[in-house]
DRENKEDREN-238836 format. One record per residue (C-alpha): residue number from 1; x, y, z. Coordinates in nm, 2 decimals. Layout:
<recs>
+-----+--------+--------+--------+
|  nr |      u |      v |      w |
+-----+--------+--------+--------+
| NUM |      X |      Y |      Z |
...
+-----+--------+--------+--------+
</recs>
This chain:
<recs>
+-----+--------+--------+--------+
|  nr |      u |      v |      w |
+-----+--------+--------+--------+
|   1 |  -0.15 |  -1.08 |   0.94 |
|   2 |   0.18 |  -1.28 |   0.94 |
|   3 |  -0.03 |  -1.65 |   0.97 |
|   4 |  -0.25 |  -1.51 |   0.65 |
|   5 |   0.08 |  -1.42 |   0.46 |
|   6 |   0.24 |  -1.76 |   0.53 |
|   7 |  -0.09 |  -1.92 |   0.42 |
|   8 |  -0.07 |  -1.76 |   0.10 |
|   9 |   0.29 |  -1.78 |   0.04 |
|  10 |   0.20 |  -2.20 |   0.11 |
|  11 |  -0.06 |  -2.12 |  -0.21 |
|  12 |   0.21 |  -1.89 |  -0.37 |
|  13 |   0.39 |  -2.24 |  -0.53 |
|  14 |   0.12 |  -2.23 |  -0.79 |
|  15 |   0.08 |  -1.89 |  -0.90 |
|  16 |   0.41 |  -1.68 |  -0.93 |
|  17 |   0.46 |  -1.35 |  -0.72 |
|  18 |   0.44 |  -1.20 |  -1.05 |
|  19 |   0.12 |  -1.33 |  -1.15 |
|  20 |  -0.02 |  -1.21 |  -0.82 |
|  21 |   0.12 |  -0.89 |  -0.85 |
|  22 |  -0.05 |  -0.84 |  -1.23 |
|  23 |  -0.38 |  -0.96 |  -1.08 |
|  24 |  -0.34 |  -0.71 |  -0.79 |
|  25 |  -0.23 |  -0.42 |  -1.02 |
|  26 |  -0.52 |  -0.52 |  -1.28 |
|  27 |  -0.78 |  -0.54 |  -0.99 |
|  28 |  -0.73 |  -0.19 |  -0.85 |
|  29 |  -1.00 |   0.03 |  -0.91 |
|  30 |  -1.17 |   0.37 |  -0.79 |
|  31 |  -1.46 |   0.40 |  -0.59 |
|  32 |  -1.77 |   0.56 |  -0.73 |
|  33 |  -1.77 |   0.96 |  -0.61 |
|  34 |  -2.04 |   1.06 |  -0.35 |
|  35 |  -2.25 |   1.33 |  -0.42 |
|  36 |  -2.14 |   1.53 |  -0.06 |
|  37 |  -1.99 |   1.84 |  -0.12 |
|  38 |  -1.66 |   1.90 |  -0.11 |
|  39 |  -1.59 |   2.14 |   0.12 |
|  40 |  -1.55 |   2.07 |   0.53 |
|  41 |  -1.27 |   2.00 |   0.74 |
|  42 |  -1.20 |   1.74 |   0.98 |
|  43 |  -1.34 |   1.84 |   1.30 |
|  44 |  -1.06 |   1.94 |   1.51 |
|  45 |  -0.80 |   1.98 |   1.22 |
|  46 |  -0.70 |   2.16 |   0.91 |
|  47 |  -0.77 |   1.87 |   0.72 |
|  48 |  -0.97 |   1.92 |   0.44 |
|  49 |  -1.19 |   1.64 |   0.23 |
|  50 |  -1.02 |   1.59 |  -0.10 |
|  51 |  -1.30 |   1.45 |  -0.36 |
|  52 |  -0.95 |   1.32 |  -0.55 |
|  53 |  -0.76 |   1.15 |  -0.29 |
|  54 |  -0.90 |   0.79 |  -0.30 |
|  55 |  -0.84 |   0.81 |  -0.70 |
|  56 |  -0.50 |   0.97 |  -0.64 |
|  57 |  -0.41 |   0.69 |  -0.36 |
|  58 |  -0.49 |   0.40 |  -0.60 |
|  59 |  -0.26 |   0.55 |  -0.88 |
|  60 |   0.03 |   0.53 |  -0.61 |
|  61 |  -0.09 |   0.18 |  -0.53 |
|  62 |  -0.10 |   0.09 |  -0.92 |
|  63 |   0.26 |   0.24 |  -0.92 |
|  64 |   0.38 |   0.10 |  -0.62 |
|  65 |   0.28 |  -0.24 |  -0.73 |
|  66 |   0.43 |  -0.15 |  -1.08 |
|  67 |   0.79 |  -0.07 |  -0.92 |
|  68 |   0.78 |  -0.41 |  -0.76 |
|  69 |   0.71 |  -0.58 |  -1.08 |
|  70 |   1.01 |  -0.39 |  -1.25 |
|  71 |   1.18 |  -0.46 |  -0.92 |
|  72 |   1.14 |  -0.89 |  -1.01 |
|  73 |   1.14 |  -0.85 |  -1.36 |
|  74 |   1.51 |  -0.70 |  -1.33 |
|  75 |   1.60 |  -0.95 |  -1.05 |
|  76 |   1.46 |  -1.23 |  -1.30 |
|  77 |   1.67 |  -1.09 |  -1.61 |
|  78 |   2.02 |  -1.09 |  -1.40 |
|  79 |   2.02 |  -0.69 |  -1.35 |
|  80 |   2.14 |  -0.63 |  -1.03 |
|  81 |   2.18 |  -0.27 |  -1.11 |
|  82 |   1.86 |  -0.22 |  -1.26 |
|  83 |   1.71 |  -0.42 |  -1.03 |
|  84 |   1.88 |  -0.19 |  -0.68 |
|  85 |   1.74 |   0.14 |  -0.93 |
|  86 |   1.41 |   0.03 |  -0.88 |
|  87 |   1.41 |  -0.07 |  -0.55 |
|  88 |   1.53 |   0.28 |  -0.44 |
|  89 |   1.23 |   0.42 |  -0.68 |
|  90 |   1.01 |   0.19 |  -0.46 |
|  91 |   1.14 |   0.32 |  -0.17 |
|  92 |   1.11 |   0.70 |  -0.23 |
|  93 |   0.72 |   0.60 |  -0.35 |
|  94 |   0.65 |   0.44 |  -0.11 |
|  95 |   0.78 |   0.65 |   0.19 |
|  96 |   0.57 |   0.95 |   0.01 |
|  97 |   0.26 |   0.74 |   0.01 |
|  98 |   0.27 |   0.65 |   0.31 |
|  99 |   0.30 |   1.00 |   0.47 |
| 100 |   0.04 |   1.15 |   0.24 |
| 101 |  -0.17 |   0.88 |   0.35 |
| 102 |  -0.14 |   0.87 |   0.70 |
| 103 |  -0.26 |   1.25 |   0.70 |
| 104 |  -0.42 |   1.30 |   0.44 |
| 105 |  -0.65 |   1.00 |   0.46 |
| 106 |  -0.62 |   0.82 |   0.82 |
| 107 |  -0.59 |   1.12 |   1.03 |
| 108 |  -0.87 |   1.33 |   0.85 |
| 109 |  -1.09 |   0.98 |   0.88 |
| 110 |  -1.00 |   0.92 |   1.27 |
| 111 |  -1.14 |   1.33 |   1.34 |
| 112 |  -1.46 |   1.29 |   1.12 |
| 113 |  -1.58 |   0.98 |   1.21 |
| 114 |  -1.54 |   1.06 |   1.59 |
| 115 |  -1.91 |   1.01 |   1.63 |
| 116 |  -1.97 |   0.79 |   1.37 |
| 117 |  -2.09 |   0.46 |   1.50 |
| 118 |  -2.02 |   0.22 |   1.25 |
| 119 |  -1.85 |  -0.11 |   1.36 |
| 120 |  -1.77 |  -0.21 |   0.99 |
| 121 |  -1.44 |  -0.01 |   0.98 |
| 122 |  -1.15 |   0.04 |   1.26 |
| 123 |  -0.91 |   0.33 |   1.12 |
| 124 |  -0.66 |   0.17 |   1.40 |
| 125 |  -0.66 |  -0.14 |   1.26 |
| 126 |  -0.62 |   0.02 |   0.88 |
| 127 |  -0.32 |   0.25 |   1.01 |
| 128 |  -0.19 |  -0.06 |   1.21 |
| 129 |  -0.18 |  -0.25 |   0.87 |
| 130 |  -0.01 |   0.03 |   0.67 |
| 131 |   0.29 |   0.07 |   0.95 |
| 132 |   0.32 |  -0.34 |   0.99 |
| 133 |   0.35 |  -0.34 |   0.57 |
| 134 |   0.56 |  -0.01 |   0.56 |
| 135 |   0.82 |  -0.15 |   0.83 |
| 136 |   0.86 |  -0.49 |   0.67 |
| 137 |   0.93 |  -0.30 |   0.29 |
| 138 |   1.15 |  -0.05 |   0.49 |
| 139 |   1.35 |  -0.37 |   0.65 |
| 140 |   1.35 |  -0.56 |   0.30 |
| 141 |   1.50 |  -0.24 |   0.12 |
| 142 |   1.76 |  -0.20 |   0.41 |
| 143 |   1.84 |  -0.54 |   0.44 |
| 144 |   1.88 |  -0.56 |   0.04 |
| 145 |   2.02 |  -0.24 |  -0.06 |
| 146 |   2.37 |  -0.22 |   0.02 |
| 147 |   2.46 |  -0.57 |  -0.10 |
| 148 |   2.27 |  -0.51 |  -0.42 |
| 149 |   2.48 |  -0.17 |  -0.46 |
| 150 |   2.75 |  -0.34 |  -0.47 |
| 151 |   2.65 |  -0.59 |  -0.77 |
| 152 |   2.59 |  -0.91 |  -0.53 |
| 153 |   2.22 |  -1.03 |  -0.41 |
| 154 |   2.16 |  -1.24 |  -0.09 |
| 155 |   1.98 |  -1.57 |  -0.15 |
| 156 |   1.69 |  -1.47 |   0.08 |
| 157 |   1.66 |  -1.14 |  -0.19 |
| 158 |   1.34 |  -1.40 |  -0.38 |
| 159 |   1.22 |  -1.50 |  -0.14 |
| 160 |   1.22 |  -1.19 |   0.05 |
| 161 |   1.07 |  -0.98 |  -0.27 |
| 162 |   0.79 |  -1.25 |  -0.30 |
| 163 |   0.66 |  -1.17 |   0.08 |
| 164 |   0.69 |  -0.82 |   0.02 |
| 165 |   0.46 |  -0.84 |  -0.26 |
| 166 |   0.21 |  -1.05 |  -0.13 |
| 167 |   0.18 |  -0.90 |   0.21 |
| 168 |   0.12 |  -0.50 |   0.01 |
| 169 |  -0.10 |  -0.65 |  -0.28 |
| 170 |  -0.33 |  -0.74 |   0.08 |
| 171 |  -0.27 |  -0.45 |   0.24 |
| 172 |  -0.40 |  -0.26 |  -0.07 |
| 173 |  -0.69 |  -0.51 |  -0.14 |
| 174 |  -0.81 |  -0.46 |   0.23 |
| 175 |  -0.81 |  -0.09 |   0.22 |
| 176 |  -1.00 |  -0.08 |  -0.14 |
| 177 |  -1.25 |  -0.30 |   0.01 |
| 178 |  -1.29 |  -0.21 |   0.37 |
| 179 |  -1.16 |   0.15 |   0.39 |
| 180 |  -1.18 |   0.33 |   0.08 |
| 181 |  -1.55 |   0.37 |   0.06 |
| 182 |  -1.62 |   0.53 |   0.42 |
| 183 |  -1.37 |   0.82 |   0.30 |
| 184 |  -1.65 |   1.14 |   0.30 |
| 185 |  -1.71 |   1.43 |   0.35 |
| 186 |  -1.73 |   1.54 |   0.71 |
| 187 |  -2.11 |   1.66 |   0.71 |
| 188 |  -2.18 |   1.27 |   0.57 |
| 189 |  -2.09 |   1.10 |   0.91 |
| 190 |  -2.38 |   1.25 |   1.09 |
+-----+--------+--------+--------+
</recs>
């Protein structure tokens, strides 16, 4: 993940975090609906399939994403305040998503696809993605907070912002891509 990251940052020079960011933003979209029914829980929890929740999680990505751009647009324009405001809006979104989505979404997919044999998707490796981009915001906000409360910005605060964005807009790209669409119904992964 990190050797993927640097490779794009190395391609970053010609196309501004920003620019990235509105691409990623613009490029989010939901999956078609299934025609399974509805109701069904996770075998072995209380976990219930949510016909919403995929549409629901790429509205918190498109806001996510969204807080980050107000989060370099206010860095860009000088406003420190502004710019430690949003980054503690970030922060609550982003620990909220993060806990509705480990349950809601990767738990509920580890227990119904328990006998589903399909190589094409690793919930792990998905959950293992989410915690590595989770941490790294979590150590960017807490490395950046207190100094920005207090109207000063380190130098690495760019720099830093830039990685953070580029490592989520992949994060979010892989799951739309390779995770998203094998989110069913229990009775589907027969």
């Amino acid at each position: 993940m990190l050797s993927l990251i640097k490779s794009l940052k190395d391609k970053a020079h010609k196309v501004s975090a920003l620019e990235s960011l509105r691409t990623a933003v613009h490029n989010i979209s939901a999956p078609q609906a299934s025609g399974h029914s509805t109701k069904g829980q996770a075998e072995g929890t209380e976990i219930t399939y949510n016909p919403r929740l995929i549409v629901e999680l790429i509205e918190e990505h498109k806001r996510l994403m969204s807080l980050l751009l107000e989060v370099e647009t206010a860095f860009s324009n000088g406003k420190i305040a502004a710019t430690h405001k949003k980054l503690e809006a970030f922060n609550a979104s982003l620990g909220d998503h993060m806990l509705k989505k480990n349950i809601k979404l990767y738990i509920y997919m580890q227990y119904s696809m328990k006998r589903f044999n399909n190589n094409d998707v690793n919930i792990a490796e998905f959950k293992r993605g989410m915690t590595a981009a989770s941490r790294h915001a979590n150590t960017f906000i807490k490395n950046h907070k207190n100094t920005l409360s207090k109207g000063r910005v380190k130098p690495s605060f760019a720099e830093d912002l830039d990685t953070i964005i580029q490592e989520i807009a992949i994060h979010i790209e892989h799951e739309k891509s390779g995770l998203f669409p094998y989110y069913l119904p229990p009775d589907a992964y027969v």
